[in-house]
C-alpha positions as CSV (number, residue, x, y, z in Angstrom):
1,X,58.3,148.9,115.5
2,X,57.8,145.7,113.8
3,X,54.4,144.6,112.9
4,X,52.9,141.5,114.4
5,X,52.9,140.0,111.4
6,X,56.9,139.5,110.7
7,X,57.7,139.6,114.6
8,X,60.5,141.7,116.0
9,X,63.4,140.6,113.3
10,X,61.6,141.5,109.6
11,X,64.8,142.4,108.1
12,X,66.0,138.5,108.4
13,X,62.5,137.4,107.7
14,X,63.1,139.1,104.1
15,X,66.3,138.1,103.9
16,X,65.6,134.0,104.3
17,X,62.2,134.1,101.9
18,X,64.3,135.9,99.2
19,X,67.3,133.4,99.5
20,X,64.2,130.8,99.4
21,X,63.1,132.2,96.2
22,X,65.9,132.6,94.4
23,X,67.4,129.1,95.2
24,X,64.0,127.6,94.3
25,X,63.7,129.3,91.5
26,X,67.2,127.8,90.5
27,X,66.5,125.0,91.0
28,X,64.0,124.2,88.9
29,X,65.2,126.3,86.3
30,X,68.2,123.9,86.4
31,X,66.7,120.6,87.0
32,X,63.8,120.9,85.2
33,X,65.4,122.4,81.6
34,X,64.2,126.0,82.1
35,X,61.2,126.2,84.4
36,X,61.0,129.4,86.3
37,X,58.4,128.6,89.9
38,X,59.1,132.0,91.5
39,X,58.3,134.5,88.6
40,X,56.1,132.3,86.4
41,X,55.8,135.1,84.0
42,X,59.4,134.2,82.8
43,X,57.9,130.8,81.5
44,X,56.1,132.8,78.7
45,X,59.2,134.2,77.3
46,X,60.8,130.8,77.1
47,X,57.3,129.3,75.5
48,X,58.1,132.5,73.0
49,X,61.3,131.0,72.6
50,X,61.1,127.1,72.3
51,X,58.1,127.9,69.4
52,X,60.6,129.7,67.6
53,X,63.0,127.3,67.4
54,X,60.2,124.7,67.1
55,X,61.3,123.3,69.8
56,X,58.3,122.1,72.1
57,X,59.6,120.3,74.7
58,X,59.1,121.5,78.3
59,X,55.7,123.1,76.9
60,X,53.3,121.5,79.2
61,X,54.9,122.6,82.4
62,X,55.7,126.2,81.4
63,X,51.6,126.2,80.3
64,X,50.9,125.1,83.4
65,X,52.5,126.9,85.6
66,X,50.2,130.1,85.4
67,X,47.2,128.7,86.2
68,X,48.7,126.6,89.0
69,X,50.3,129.8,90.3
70,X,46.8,131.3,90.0
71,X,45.4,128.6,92.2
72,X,48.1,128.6,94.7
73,X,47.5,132.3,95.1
74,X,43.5,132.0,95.5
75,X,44.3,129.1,97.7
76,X,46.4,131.1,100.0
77,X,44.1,134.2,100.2
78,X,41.0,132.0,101.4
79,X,42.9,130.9,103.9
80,X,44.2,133.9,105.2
81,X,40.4,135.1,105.0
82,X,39.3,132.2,106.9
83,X,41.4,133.1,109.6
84,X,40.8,136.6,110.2
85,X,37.4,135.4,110.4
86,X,38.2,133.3,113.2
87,X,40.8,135.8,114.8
88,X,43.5,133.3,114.0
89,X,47.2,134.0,112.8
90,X,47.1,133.2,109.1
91,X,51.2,133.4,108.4
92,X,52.3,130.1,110.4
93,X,49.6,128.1,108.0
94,X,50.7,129.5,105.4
95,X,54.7,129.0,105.7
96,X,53.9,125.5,106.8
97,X,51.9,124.4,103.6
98,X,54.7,126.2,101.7
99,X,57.0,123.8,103.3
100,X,55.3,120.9,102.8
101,X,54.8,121.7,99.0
102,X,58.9,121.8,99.0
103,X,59.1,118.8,100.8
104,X,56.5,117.0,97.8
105,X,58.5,118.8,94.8
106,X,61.6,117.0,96.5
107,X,60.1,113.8,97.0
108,X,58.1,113.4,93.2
109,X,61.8,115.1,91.8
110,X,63.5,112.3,93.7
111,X,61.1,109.8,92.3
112,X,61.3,110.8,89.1
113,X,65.1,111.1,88.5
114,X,66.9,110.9,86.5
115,X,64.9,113.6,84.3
116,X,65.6,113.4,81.0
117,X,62.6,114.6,79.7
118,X,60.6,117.5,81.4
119,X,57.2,115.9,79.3
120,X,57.1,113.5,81.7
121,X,53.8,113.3,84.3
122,X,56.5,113.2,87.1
123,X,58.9,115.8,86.1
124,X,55.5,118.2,85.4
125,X,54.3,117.0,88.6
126,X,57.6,118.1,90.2
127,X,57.8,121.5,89.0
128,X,53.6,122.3,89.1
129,X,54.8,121.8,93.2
130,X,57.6,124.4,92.9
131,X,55.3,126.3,91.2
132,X,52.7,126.4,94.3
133,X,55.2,126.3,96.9
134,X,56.6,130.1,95.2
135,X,52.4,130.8,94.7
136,X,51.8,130.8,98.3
137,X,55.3,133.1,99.3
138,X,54.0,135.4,96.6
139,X,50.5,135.4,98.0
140,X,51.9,135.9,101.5
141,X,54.4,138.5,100.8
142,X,51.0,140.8,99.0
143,X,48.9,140.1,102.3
144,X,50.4,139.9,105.3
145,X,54.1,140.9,104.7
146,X,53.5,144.5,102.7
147,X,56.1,145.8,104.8
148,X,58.9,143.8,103.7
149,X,60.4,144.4,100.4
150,X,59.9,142.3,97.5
151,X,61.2,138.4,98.6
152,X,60.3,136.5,95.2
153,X,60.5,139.1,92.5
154,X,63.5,141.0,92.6
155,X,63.1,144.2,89.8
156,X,61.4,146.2,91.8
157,X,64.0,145.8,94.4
158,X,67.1,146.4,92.3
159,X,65.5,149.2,90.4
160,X,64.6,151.3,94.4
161,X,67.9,150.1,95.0
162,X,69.6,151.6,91.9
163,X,67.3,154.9,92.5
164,X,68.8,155.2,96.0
165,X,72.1,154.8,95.1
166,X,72.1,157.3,92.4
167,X,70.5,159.7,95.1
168,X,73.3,159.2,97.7
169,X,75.8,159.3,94.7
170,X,74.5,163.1,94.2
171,X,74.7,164.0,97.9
172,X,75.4,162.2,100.8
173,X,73.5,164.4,103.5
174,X,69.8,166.0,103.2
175,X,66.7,164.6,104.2
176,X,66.3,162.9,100.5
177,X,70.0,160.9,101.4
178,X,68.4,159.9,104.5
179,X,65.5,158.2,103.0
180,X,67.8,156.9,100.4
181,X,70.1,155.2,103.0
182,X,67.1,153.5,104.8
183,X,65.8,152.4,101.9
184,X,69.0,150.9,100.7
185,X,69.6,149.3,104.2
186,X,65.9,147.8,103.7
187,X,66.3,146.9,99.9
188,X,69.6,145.7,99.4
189,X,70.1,142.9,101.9
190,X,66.8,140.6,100.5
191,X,68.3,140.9,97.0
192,X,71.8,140.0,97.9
193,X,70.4,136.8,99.4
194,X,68.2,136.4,96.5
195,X,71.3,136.5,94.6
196,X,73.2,134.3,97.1
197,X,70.1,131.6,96.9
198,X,70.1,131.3,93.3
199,X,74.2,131.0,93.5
200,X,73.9,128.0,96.0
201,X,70.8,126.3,94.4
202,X,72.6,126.1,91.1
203,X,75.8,125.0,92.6
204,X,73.9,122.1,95.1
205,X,71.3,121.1,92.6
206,X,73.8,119.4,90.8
207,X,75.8,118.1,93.7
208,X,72.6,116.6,95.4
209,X,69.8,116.6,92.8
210,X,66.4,117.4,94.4
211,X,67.6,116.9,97.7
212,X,69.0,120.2,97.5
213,X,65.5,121.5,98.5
214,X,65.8,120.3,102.5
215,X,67.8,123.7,102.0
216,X,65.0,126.2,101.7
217,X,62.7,123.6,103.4
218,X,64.9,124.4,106.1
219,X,65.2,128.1,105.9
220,X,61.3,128.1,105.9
221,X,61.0,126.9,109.3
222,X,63.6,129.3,110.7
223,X,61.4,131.8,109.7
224,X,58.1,130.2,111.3
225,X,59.9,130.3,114.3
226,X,61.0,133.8,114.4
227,X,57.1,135.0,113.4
228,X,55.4,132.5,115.7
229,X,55.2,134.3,118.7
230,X,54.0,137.4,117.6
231,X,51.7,136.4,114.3
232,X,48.4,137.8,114.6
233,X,45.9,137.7,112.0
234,X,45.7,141.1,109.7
235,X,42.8,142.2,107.5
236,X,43.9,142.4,104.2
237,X,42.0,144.5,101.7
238,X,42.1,143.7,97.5
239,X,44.9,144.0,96.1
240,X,47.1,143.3,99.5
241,X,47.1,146.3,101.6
242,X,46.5,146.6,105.0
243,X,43.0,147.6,107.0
């Protein structure tokens, strides 16, 4: 049975976060010259990069972004603390401000193009609210969806995946095969739409700019439908387990 949290349909909740996350994270990599907002960590490597080639531009958004991630992640668990204090469904909130945050990285990328230079207060603006938008998801999936796989970060899910498959590659029947198949059922479909985000975010960025982001916007409040009428607040212990 599902839990509360995700309603009765998890499997397309983790389907439509994980095309949100890779289409977002497309699309600022694409409009804003190389910014990653889903996996920050990324940023480092292309810091590593651009100082090699002393190249500095894009510097102060890719600096940024870690601590802005690290804010939008403590942001998100006081809130979902504050509601299990108050016996109140935290994931509704929390997929909401996520929204919104889209909706501003849209507007201030609107605003601001054509970017030319990612330096810019506006284009840094811009991707710092891409940045918190994919905080909060991250926070979210840690504390109240643990039972979905990974929606923003997909290695851990192509490497279970790759494991399963070279179990049912070995032998198709056995209790081990039969774990590996429901693992792959659960695993593969989120990172085939994490692919399939990225795909359409790079291909509609550059059609429509940063009105490509009504997209995921969109796909965010599908999913607050499908959890509303079963979310129910969940005590979340450190480090994003369940009580």
């Amino acid at each position: 049975m599902a839990s509360p949290a995700v309603g009765s349909r998890p499997a397309t909740v983790a389907v439509l976060l994980s095309f949100v996350a890779g289409y977002v994270d497309t699309v600022g990599f694409v409009a804003l010259f190389g910014l990653f907002t889903a996996h920050v960590t990324g940023n480092f490597v292309l810091i590593g990069a651009a100082l090699s080639r002393d190249a500095h531009g894009g510097l102060i958004a890719k600096l940024a972004a870690l601590p802005v991630f690290i804010l939008a992640v403590a942001a998100t668990t006081w809130f979902v603390q504050a509601r299990n204090r108050t016996a109140k469904p935290a994931l509704p909130g929390i997929l909401l401000a996520q929204a919104l945050l889209l909706a501003a990285f849209a507007a201030v990328g609107v605003i601001a193009a054509p970017i030319t230079d990612i330096d810019t207060p506006l284009a840094v603006l811009a991707g710092l609210l891409g940045v918190a938008a994919m905080g909060t998801q991250n926070a979210a999936s840690r504390l109240l969806l643990t039972e979905l796989p990974p929606t923003t970060v997909m290695t851990g899910g192509v490497t279970q995946f790759s494991i399963d498959a070279t179990y049912l590659l070995r032998s198709a029947a056995g209790p081990e095969a039969a774990a590996a198949r429901a693992r792959l059922l659960k695993f593969a479909p989120p990172v085939g739409a994490f692919a399939v985000g990225a795909i359409a975010g790079a291909v509609l960025v550059t059609q429509l700019g940063f009105l490509a982001l009504l997209l995921p916007i969109l796909a965010l409040l599908i999913v607050m439908r499908l959890t509303w009428p079963a979310a129910v607040p969940v005590v979340e212990k450190a480090g994003g387990t369940r009580a």
